[in-house]
N, C-alpha and C positions, 0 to 999 in steps of 0.2 A: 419656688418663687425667687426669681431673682433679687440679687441685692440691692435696696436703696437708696441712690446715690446721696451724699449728706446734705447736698444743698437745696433738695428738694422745699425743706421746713423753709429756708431762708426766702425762696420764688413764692410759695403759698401766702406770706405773711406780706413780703413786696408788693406782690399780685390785688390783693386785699386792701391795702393802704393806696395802691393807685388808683384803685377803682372806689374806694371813699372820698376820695380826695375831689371838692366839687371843683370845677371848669368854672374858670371866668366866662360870664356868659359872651354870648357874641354879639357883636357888635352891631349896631343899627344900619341899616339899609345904607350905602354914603347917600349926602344929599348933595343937590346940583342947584347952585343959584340960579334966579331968574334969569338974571343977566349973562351967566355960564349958555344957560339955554337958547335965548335967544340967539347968542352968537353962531353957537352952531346952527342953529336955523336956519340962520342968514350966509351960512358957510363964510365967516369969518373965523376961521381957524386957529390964524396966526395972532389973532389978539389975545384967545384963552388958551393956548396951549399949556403954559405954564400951571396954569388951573385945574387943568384935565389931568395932566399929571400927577399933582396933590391927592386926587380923587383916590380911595381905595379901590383895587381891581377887584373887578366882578368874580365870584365864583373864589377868591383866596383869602375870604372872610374868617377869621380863627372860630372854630366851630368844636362846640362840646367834644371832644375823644370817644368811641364806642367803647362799653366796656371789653376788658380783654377777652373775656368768653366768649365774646360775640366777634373775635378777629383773631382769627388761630397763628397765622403769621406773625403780625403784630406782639401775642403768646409766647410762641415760639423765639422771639427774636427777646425776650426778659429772659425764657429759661436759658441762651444761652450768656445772657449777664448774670446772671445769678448762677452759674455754672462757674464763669469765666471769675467773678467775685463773689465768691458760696457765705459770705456773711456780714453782718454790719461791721465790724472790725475790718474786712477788707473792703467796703468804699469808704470807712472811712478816713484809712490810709490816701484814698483819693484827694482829700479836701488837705492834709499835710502840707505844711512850709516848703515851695519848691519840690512839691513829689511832682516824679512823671511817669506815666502809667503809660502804656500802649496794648489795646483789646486789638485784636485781628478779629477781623469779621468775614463770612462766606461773604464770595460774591450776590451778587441777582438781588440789588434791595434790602437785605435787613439791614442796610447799613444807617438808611434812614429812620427807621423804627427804633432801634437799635440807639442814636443818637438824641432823639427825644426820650424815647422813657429813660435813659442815663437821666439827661437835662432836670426828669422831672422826681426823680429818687433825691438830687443831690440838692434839687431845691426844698425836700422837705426838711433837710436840715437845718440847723440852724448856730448862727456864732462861727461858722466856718467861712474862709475866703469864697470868694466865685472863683470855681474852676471852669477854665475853658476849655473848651470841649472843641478838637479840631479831627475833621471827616478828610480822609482821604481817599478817592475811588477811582477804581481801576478808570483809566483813561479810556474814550473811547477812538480821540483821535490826537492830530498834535496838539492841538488847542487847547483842550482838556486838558492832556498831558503838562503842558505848559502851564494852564492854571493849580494843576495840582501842583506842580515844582513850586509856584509863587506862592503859594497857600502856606506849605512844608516851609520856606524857609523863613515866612515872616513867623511861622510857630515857634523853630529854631533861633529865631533871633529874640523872640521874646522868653522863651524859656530861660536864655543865656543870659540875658539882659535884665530879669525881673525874680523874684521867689514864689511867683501866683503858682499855683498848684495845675497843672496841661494836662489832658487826658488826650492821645491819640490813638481815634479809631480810623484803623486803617482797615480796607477790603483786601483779601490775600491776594496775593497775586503784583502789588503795589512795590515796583521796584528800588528800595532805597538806595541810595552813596552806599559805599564800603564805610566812606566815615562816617557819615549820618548813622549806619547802624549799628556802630561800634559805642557810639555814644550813649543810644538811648538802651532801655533796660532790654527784658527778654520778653516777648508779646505776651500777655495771657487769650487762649483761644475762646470765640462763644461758640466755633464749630469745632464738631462738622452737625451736621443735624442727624440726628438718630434717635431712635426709636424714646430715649428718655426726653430728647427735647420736645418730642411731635406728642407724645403720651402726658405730661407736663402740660400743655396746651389744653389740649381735649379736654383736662381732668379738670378742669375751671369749669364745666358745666356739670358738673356731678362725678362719681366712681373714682374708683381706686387709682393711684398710677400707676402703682404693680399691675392690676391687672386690666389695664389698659392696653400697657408696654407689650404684655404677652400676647394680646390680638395683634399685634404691629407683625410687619413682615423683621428677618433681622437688619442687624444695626448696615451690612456690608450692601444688602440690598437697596434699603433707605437711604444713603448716600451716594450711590449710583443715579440716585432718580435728580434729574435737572431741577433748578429753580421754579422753571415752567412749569414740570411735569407736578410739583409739590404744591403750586397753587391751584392748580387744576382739580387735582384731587380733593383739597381743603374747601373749594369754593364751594361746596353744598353744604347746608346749615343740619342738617341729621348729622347727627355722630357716626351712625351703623355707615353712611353711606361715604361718609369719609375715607373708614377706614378700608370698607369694600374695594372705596376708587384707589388705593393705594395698592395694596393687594394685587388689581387688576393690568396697573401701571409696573408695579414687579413683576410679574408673570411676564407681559409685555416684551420685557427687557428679556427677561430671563429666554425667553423662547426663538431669539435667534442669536443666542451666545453659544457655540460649543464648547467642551470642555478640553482636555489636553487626551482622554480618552476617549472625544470623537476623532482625532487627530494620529494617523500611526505611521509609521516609517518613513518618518521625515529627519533621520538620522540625526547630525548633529544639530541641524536646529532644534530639531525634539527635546534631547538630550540639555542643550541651554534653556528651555524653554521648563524644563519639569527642575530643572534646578534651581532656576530663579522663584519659582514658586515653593521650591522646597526652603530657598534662606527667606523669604518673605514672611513665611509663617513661622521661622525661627525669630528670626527679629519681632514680629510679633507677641512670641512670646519669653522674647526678654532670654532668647537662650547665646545672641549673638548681635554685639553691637550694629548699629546702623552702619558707622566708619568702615563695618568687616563686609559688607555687602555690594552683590553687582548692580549699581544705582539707575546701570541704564544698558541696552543695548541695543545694536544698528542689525536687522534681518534684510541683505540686501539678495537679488535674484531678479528674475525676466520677470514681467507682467504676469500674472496670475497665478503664479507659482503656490500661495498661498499664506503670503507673508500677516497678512490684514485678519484671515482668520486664528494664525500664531497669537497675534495680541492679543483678540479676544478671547483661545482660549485662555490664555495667560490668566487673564485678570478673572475669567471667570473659572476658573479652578482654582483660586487663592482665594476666592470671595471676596475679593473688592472692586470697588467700580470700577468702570474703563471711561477713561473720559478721551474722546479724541481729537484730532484736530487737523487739517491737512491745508497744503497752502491752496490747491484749487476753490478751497470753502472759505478760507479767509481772502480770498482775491474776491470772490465771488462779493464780499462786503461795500467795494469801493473802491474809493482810491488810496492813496499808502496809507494815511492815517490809520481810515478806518478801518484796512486790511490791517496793520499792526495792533488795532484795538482789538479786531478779534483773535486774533495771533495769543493777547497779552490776556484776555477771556479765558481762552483754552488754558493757560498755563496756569490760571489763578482757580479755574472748577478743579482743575485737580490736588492743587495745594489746601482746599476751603474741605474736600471731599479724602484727603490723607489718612489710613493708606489708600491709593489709590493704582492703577496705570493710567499713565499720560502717553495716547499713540498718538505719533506722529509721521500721518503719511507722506510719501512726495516730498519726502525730507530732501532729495536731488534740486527739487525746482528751484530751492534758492540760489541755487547758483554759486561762484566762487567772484571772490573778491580781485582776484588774479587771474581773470578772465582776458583776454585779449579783446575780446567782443566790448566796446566801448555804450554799445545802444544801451539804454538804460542804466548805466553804472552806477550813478546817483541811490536809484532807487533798489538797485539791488545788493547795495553797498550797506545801505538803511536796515534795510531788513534782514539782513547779514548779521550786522550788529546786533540789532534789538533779538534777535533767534541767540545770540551765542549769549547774551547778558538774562533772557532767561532761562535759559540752558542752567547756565550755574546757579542762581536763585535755586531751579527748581530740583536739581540734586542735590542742594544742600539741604532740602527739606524731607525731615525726616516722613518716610511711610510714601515718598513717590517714586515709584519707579519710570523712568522714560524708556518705553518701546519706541524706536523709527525703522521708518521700511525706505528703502529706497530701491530703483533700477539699477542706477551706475553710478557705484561709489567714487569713480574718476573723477565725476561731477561735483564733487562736494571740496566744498571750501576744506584748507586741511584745519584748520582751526577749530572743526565742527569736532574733528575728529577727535582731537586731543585727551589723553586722557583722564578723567575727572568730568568732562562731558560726554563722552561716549565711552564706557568701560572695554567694552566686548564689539566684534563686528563678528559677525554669522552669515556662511551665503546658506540660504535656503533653493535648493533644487528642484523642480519638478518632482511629483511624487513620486516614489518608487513602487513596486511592486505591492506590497502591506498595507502602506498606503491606499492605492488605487482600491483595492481589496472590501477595504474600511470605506471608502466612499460610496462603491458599488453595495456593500448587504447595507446602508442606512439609507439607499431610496428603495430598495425594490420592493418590501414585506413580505418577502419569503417567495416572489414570484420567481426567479431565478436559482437553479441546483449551485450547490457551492464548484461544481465543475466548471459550470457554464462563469461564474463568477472568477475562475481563478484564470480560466483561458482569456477571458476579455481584458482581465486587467495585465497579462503578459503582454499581451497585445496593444494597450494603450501605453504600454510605457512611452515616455516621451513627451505626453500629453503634460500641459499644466491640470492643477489642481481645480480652477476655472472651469477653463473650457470639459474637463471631464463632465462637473457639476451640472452645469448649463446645458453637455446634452444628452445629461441623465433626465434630467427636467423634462426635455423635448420627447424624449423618447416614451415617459411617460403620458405626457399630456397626448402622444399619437395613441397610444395605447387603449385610454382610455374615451377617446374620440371614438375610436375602432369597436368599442366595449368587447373587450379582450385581455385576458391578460398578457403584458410584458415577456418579451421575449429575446433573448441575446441579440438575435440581429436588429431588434429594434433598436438596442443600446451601439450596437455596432454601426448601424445607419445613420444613427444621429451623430453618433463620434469622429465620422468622419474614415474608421478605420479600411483601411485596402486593403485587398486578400494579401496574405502574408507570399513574401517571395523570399526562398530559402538563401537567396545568392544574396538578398539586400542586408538578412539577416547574418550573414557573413559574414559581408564588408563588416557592417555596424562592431560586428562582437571583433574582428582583426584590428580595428581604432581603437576601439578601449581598450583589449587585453595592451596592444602596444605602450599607449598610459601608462597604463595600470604596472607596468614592468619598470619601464623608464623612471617610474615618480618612484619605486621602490628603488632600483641600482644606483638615482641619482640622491635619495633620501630629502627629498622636496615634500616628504609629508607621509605619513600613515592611510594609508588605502582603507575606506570602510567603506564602501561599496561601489559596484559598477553595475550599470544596464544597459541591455539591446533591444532595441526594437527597429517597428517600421519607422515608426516617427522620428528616428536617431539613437544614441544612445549617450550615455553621462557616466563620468568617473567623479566621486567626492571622497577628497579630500582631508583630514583632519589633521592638529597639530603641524600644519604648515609651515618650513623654513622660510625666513625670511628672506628679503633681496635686496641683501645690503654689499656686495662686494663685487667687482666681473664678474669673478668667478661663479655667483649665485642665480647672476642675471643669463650666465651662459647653460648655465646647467637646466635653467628654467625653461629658456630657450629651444633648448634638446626636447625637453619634457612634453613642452608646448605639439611639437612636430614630429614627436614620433608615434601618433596615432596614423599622419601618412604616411611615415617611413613604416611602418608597419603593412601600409595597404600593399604600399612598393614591394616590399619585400618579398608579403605572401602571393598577391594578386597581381603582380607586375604592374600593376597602377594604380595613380593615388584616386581620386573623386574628389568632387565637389564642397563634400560636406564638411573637410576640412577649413574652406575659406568662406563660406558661404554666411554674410549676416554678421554685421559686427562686433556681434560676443563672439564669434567663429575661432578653432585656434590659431587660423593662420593672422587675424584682424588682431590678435592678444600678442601673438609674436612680434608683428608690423612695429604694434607701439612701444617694445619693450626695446627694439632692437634700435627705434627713432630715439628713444632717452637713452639710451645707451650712450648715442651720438651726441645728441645735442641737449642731453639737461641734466644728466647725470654727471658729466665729466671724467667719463669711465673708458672712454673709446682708445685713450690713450697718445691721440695725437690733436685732439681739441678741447681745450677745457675752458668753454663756451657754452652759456644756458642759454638755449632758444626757448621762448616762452611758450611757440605753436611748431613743436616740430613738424606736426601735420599736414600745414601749410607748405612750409618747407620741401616735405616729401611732394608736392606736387608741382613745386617750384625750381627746384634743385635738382637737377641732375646724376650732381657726385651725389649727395644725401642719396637718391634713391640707389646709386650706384654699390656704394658704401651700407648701406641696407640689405640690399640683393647678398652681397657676399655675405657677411654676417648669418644669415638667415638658410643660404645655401652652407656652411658647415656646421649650423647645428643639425641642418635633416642629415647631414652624408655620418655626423657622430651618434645620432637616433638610429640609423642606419646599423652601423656598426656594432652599436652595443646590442642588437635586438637579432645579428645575425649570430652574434654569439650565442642569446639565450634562444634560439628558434627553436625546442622542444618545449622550455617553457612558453613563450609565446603560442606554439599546437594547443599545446594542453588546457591553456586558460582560456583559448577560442574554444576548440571544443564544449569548455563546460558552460561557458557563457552560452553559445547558441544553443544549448539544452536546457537551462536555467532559469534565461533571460536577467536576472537580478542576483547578483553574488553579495550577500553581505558578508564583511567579515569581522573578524574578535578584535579585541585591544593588541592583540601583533601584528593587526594589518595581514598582507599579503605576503605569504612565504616562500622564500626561496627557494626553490628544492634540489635535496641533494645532487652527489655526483650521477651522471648517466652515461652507461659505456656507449650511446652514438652522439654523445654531446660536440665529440670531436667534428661529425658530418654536417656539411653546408645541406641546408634546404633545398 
């Protein structure tokens, strides 16, 4: 039997004296004079207005309280006061000469509950000052916003101004000053809600809390489940059926979260991704400070790649919620306000729900602030803002970690980037071979030979994570249309895949091996694996030098271009695939060799920052002229170094078109020794 936490005795005894405590009764129907009535009769309006107004409004009559037994939320939202202050000694610290207390409260409404049964605890005191009790809630637009600021600083001014004793319940998520926060004390929390608050609740209608708590799903699940999702469940008056709708609402959850071991050979994203879950649960358990931890990281890559299910397995191999938030869903809200209120929503479920992950997709759409594109500046300067101001808020809170995904990190303000907002960036690749592997034996149920499974997935490389998924789906859903079992070219028909063509498969592996040479001779990074297929192929990457010098930006340059100097070399011609699509390498080259020119001030005979070299290049002439060359001696120095290693270069094609997937160790890719025809040209 779990432990019971101390302030349980203190809620049971609160709980009891509130529910003794009679209600002034309510108040009589309002009455309306003859003469009130008549007017309106006569639609003279503007005579009794003023009268009409007097009138109490219909339906906001003060009406007796329900006992708390009989409102689980309303429960819920005492045990976490009496959590947040486990005894009479600590409210009655509350009522003290000039004390200032601040409760953080979850988002979604307890804050209202929350704020009366306080109201109604400190009025059974007695001989103590009135403490004012000031509500702060997450804003839903500016206006809000702006009323919550005017609220905060007439509390601030009175605090400062007077010795009354101020309680500030704030909703998490509620952005303060740097100096505002410095001033007042350290929050005490009533969340996050877990199994002892929800158990607590319940146990006002009879049974144990111990073993209440034990029917309760756990504590990491229960936090996961929305405000919404938590009334929904409670709104049935049976106990049994309560805890059942919880239960049903975790499973819910639980059953389209995968874990990091449905997830495989997704190299170093993996690798960041089982790591962060490994210091989470250190910090959890108090083995390694919060300050020692990676608080946040950016998984950026092409569409579908699989970054969105990264997060979740994240969070759900760490057991804690995932709370998400993207900006096409807070756009979806309205206009900027409201879109910034749900913005500030998302940041404050997962600060109310800590430890938590906070994903953040479409993290690119905001935009940069140093945008040349003037349309909308205003608004995307706004939200610029308010994203980077909770940003920090929400690293500095212990038990959140920030997952964001983006396409094209070029897009992002650099601000975002900084670090203490963004710790780590990760690209996430296409799945690799293991991968592909791992996705194909979790739909078939055994209909498919592990043969047939290893050939399709050689064969999909290339594919995102996505689109594999999507038409594994297909292929089943034919399948079983067909009433038949599943069969590789089902999977191959809905995939998309072409009969394999050995020449294509050539080219492909003669690109990468070239990479894969050039990033090692020029030491631009540790090689952990390359792929070929029909669909293209990919070299990643790790421990990447940086591109801080000419010199780094030329070597990159080479790096960049000699997957064609490679075609050149072997095949007497380059292809397509080299420039094709703006992740392309020749499109990564373009813009490397554009800053070179004009924002870097590296070119060496202009030191001029063009804000759009882009523009430029289709403007300019010399720029493109000046372009062209640059670009043409890194391929002739790709060229050169790759005619030297041409045995290496053989070797690494060959094993690649046999392999299709090379991963390799923590030496990366090795050089190999001397060879007596190393001296002969290809």
């Amino acid at each position: 039997m779990p432990t019971m936490p101390a302030w349980l005795t203190h809620y049971h005894t609160v709980a009891s004296c509130l529910d003794a405590t009679p209600c002034p009764p309510a108040p009589d129907e309002p009455e309306m004079s003859e003469a009130v009535f008549q007017a309106l009769v006569e639609g003279r309006l503007d005579e009794v207005e003023d009268q009409i107004e007097e009138l109490p409004e219909w339906g906001q009559r003060k009406r007796p309280a329900a006992p708390l037994a009989g409102d689980p939320l309303r429960a819920i939202a005492l045990a976490g006061l009496c959590r947040a202050l486990p005894d009479s000694e600590a409210i009655a610290a509350l009522t003290a000469v000039g004390a200032v207390t601040v409760l953080h409260c979850p988002p979604g409404g307890m804050i209202d509950d929350a704020a009366s049964l306080l109201a109604a605890v400190l009025a059974r005191g007695t001989g103590s000052p009135p403490v004012q009790i000031v509500t702060l809630r997450l804003a839903a637009d500016a206006r809000a916003k702006d009323r919550a600021s005017e609220a905060l600083d007439h509390a601030m001014a009175a605090i400062t101004a007077t010795t009354a004793p101020h309680v500030l319940l704030i909703e998490e998520g509620v952005a303060l000053s740097g100096e505002i926060a410095a001033m007042l004390p350290a929050p005490l929390r009533l969340g996050p809600v877990d199994g002892w608050l929800i158990a607590a609740a319940l146990a006002l209608r009879g049974g144990g809390v111990a073993r209440l708590r034990a029917r309760l799903p756990n504590d990491a699940a229960l936090r996961a489940l929305s405000p919404g999702q938590l009334r929904f469940a409670l709104r049935h008056r049976i106990r049994d059926r309560q805890i059942d709708e919880l239960h049903r609402l975790v499973r819910s959850n639980r059953s389209n979260s995968p874990t990091l071991d449905d997830i495989r050979g997704y190299g170093t994203a993996e690798e960041a991704a089982r790591r962060l879950v490994a210091d989470l649960a250190a910090w959890s358990a108090g083995r390694i400070a919060w300050s020692d931890m990676t608080r946040s990281i950016l998984f950026c890559g092409p569409p579908g790649t699989g970054k969105t299910w990264l997060a979740r397995a994240i969070a759900a191999s760490a057991g804690v919620p995932l709370i998400e938030g993207s900006f096409s869903a807070w756009q979806a809200a309205g206009h900027l306000g409201h879109m910034l209120g749900e913005m500030r929503a998302s940041f404050a479920a997962a600060q109310a729900a800590a430890p938590a992950i906070l994903f953040l997709d479409e993290i690119d759409s905001a935009g940069d602030r140093n945008s040349v594109d003037r349309h909308a500046e205003n608004y995307r300067r706004q939200v610029i803002n308010s994203l980077l101001e909770l940003l920090d808020g929400a690293t500095r809170t212990p038990g959140v970690v920030v997952v964001a995904a983006c396409n094209d990190v070029d897009a992002l303000d650099p601000a975002l980037l900084r670090p203490g907002r963004i710790d780590r960036i990760v690209e996430v690749p296409p799945p690799g071979h293991a991968a592909i592997v791992h996705i194909l034996a979790r739909h078939h149920d055994g209909q498919l030979s592990g043969k047939a499974i290893d050939t399709l997935a050689r064969r999909a490389i290339g594919h995102s994570a996505a689109a594999i998924d999507g038409a594994l789906r297909e292929a089943c859903s034919r399948a079983r249309a067909a009433g038949r079992a599943l069969t590789a070219a089902d999977v191959a028909k809905a995939m998309g895949l072409a009969r394999e063509e050995p020449a294509i498969i050539r080219r492909v592996a003669v690109h990468e091996a070239g990479h894969a040479i050039a990033a090692t001779l020029l030491a631009r990074g540790r090689v952990h694996e390359i792929r070929a297929g029909m669909a293209g192929g990919q070299i990643m990457l790790v421990d990447q030098a940086p591109l801080l010098t000419r010199r780094d930006l030329g070597d990159h340059l080479t790096y960049l271009l000699a997957g064609r100097a490679a075609e050149e070399l072997v095949l007497g011609s380059g292809s397509s695939g080299a420039g094709s699509g703006a992740d392309s390498d020749l499109a990564k080259a373009t813009e490397i060799a554009l800053r070179l020119e004009l924002v870097y001030g590296l070119s060496g005979h202009c030191l001029v920052r063009i804000p759009d070299p882009a523009r430029m290049l289709m403007s300019d002439p010399g720029v493109r002229t000046q372009a062209d060359r640059r670009l043409r001696a890194a391929l002739r120095r790709a060229r050169q170094l790759l005619a030297v290693e041409h045995l290496w270069l053989r070797d690494l094609t060959e094993r690649l078109c046999a392999e299709r997937v090379i991963v390799f160790g923590d030496d990366g890719l090795d050089r190999p020794g001397p060879d007596p025809e190393a001296g002969h040209e290809p």
